[in-house]
C-alpha positions in Angstrom: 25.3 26.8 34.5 23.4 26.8 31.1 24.2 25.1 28.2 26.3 27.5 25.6 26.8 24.6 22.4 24.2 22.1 22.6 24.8 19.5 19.6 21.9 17.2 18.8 21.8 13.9 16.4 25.0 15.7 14.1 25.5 13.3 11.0 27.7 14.4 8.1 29.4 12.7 5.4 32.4 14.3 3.1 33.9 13.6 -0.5 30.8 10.6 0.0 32.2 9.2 3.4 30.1 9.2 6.7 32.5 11.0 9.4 30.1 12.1 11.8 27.0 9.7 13.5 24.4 11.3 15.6 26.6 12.8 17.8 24.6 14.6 20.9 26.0 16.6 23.6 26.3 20.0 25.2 29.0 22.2 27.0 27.9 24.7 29.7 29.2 27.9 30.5 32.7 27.9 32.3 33.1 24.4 31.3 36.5 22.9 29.7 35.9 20.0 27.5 38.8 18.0 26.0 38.4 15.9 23.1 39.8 12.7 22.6 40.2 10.0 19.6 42.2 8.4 17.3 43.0 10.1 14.1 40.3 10.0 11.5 37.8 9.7 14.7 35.8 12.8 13.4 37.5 15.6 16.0 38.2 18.5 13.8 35.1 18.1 11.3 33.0 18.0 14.2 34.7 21.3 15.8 34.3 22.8 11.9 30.4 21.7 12.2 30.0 23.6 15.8 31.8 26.9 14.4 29.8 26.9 10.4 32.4 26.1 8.5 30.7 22.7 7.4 26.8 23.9 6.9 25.5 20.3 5.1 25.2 18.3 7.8 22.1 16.1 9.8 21.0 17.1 12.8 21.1 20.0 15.0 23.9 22.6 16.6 22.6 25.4 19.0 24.8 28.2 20.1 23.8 30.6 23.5 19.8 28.8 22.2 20.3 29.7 19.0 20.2 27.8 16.5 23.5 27.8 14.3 21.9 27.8 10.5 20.0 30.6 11.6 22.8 33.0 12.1 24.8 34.9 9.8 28.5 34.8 10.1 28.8 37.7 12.6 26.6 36.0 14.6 28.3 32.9 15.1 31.6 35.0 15.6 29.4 36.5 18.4 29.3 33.0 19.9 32.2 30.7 18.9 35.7 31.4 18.1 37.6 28.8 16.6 41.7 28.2 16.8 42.9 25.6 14.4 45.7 23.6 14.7 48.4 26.2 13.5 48.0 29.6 11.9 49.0 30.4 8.5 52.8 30.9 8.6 52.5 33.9 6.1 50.5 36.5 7.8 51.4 40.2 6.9 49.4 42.0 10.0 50.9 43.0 13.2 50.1 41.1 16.4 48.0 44.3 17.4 46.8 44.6 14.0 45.7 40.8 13.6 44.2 40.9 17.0 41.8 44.0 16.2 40.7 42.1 13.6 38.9 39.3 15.8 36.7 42.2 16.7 34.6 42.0 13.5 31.8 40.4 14.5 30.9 43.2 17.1 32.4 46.2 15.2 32.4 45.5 11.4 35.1 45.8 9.3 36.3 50.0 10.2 34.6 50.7 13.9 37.3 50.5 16.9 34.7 52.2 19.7 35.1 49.7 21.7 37.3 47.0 20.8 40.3 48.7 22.5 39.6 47.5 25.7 39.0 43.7 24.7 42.2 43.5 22.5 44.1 44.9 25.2 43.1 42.8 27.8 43.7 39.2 26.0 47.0 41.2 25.2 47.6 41.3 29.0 46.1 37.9 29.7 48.4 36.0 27.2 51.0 38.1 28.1 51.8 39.5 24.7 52.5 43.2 25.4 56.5 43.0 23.9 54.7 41.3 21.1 52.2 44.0 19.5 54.4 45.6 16.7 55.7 42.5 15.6 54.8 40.8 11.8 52.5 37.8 12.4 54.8 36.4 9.8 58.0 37.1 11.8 56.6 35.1 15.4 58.0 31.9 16.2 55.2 28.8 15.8 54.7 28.9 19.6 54.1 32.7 19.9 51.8 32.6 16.9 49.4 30.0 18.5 49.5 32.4 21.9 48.1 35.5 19.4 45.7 32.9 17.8 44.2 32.0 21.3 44.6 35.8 22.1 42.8 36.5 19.3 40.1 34.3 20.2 39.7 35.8 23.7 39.3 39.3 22.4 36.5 38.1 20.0 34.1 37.9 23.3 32.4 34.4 22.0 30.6 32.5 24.2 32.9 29.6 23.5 36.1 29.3 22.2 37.5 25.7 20.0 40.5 25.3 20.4 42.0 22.4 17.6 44.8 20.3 18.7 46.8 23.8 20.1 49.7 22.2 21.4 50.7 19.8 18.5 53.1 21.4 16.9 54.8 23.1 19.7 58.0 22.5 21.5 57.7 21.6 25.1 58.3 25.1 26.6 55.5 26.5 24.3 53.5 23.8 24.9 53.7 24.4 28.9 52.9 28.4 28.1 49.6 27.3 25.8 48.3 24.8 28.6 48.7 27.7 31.3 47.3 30.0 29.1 44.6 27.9 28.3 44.3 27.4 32.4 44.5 31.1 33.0 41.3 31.9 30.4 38.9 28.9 32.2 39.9 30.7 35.7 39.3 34.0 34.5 36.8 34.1 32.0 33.2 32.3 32.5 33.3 31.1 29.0 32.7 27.5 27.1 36.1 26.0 26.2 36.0 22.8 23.9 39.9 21.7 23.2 41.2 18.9 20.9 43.7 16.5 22.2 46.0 13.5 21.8 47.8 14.3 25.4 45.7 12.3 27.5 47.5 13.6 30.7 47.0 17.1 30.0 43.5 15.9 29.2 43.0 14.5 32.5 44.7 17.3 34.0 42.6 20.2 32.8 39.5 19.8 31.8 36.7 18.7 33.6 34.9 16.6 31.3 36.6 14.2 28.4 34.5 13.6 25.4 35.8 10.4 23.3 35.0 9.9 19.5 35.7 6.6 18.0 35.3 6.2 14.2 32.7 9.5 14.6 30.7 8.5 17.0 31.1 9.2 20.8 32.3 6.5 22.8 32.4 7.6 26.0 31.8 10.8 28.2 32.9 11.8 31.5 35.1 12.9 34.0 38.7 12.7 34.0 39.4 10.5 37.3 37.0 7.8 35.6 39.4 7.9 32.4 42.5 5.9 34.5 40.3 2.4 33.6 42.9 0.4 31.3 39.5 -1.5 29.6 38.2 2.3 28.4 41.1 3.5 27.6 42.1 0.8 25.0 38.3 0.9 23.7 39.0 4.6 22.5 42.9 4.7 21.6 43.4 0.6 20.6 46.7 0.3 22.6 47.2 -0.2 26.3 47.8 1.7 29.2 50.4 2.1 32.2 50.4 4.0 35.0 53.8 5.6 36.6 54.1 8.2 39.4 56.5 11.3 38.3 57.6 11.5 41.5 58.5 9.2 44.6 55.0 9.3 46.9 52.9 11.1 44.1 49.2 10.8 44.4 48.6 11.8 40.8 49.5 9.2 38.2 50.7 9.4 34.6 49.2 7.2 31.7 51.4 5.9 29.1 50.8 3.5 26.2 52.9 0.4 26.3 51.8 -1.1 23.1 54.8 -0.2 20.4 
């Protein structure tokens, strides 16, 4: 695998407050990395520092070897595609119309030659297709985070950041963005970095977890590792429990016990 975001030494301070300390690491191709923290740890303004929303900052982020503040904006869209944690609720496009969109960065603003085909498959994929001619507007806030990610997959990007996508989602939406999210490592060979404060679905998914206390990492590694009660009170300040879902289940659940 080769390395598609390689972050080097990142430092960067907002509104005159450090958030960010020489924070190094890389995600390869195919790769699903979950994010971890406390709030305030420095998750999103590091994912906004990877994608060129935040410029000012110290250090180094590459993207596919390249570095990110040499490319212009349809070149990062060429390599990263970023989903926040929940759309605008006021979007006047179509699904269909919203999703041609995301193929700006290979087509400019009028072209369609050959955006077709990548809409309509991350249609297919997030299985949107009774979805198309409906107002972004109109979509409930699950279905709006399916057309973001959607979105995101017909963009073609070498990596996709996703921010938190299952916070403000019921539990039925939130089983439907994990599976989707499942679906795109299995069938596309692309980067996937993924905010999180579920640290089962964490554990269950990805397969490495990157931790960021008070914006510097704290730990990195796999997910089996992340079961120690010590580390796990280090990053999120509470302790830990284990319980098994089901009678004779191999696979443990973490929950905090600290109220």
């Amino acid at each position: 695998m080769s390395a598609i975001i390689e972050v080097s030494e990142l430092s960067i301070s907002l509104g005159g407050k450090a958030i960010l300390h020489d924070v190094s690491f890389s995600a390869e191709s195919g790769e699903l990395l979950c994010v971890i923290g406390r709030n305030g740890a420095g998750k999103s303004t590091l994912f906004k520092c990877i994608c060129g929303v935040h410029r000012k900052f110290a250090g180094s982020v590459r993207l596919s070897g390249q570095a990110l503040n040499k490319l212009n904006a349809r070149e990062r869209g060429r390599s990263v595609a970023y989903v926040p944690q929940n759309a605008p609720p006021d979007i006047p496009y179509t699904v269909s119309e919203f999703m041609e969109m995301s193929r700006y960065p290979w087509e400019g603003v009028h072209s369609k030659s050959s955006g077709g085909r990548a809409v309509s498959e991350a249609i297919s994929l997030a299985g949107l297709e009774k979805l198309v001619d409906r107002k972004m507007r109109d979509l409930s806030g699950g279905e709006r985070q399916k057309v973001m990610i959607a979105s995101a997959i017909a963009q073609e990007p070498g990596a996709i950041l996703m921010d938190e996508p299952t916070t403000f989602l019921d539990y039925a939406h939130q089983i439907e963005t994990m599976e989707l999210i499942t679906r795109i490592k299995r069938e596309r060979n692309i980067s996937m970095l993924v905010v999180t404060h579920d640290i089962n679905l964490a554990m269950k998914v990805s397969d490495r977890i990157l931790a960021l206390s008070e914006g510097r990492i704290s730990w990195i590694g796999m997910p089996d590792e992340l079961r120690d009660s010590g580390l796990l009170h280090m990053i999120f300040g509470v302790s830990f429990e284990r319980y098994y879902p089901t009678q004779g289940s191999d696979c443990p659940l973490l929950a905090p016990i600290k109220f």
